[in-house]
C-alpha positions in Angstrom: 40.8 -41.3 66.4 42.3 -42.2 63.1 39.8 -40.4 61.1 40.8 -37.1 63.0 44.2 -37.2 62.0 43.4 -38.2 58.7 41.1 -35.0 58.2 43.9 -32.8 60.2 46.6 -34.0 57.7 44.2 -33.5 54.9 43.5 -30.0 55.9 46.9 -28.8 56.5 47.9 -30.3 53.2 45.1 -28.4 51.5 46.0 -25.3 53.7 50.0 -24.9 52.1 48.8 -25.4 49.0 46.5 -22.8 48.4 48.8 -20.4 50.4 51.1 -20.5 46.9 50.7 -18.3 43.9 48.9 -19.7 40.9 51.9 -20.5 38.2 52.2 -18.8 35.3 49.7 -19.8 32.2 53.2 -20.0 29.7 54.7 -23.2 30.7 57.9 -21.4 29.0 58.0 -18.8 32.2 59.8 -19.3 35.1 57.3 -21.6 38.0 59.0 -20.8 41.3 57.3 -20.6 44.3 53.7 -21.5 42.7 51.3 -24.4 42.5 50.4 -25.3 38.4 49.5 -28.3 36.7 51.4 -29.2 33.8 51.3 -32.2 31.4 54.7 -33.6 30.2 55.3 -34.7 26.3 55.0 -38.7 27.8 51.4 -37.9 29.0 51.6 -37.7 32.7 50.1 -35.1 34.7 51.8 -33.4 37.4 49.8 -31.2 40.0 51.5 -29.7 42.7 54.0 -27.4 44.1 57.1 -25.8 42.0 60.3 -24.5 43.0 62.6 -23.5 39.8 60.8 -24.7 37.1 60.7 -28.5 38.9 58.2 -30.5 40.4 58.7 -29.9 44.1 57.2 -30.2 47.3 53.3 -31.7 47.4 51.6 -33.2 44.6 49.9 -35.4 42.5 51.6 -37.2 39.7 49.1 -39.2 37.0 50.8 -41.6 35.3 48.7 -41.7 31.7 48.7 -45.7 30.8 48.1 -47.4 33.8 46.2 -44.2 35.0 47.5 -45.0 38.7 48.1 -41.6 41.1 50.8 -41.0 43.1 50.0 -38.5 46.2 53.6 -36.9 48.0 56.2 -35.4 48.1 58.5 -34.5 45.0 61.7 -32.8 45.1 63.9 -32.0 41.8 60.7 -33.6 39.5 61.0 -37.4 41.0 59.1 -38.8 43.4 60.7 -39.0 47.1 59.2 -40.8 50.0 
């Protein structure tokens, strides 16, 4: 039973995200509204959802020197739980 609502969650998640708008390729244009991937000066990589030019919504955040992931939700580019 766990493994169906592990796939259903899974598949919703996968479902919103591709329902957004590709960002723009110029990391200097406004990313509202879109899913991008953009890699910050420090190293890390975020992937996810956007809402005025911040990380924000679902996503994956790759932290470069322990190379550990972080998979949720973001809101004003930090982490929230």
């Amino acid at each position: 039973m766990t493994k169906i609502y592990i796939f259903l969650i899974s598949s919703l998640y996968s479902l919103s995200i591709f329902s957004l708008n590709p960002c723009p390729d110029n990391p200097e244009d406004k990313w509202h509204n879109c899913f991008g991937s953009y890699q910050y000066p420090s190293g890390e990589t975020y992937s996810g959802e956007w809402k005025n030019n911040l990380a924000d919504g679902k996503g994956i955040l790759e932290f470069i020197d322990s190379g550990e992931k972080y998979y949720g939700w973001h809101k004003n580019n930090r982490t929230s739980q």
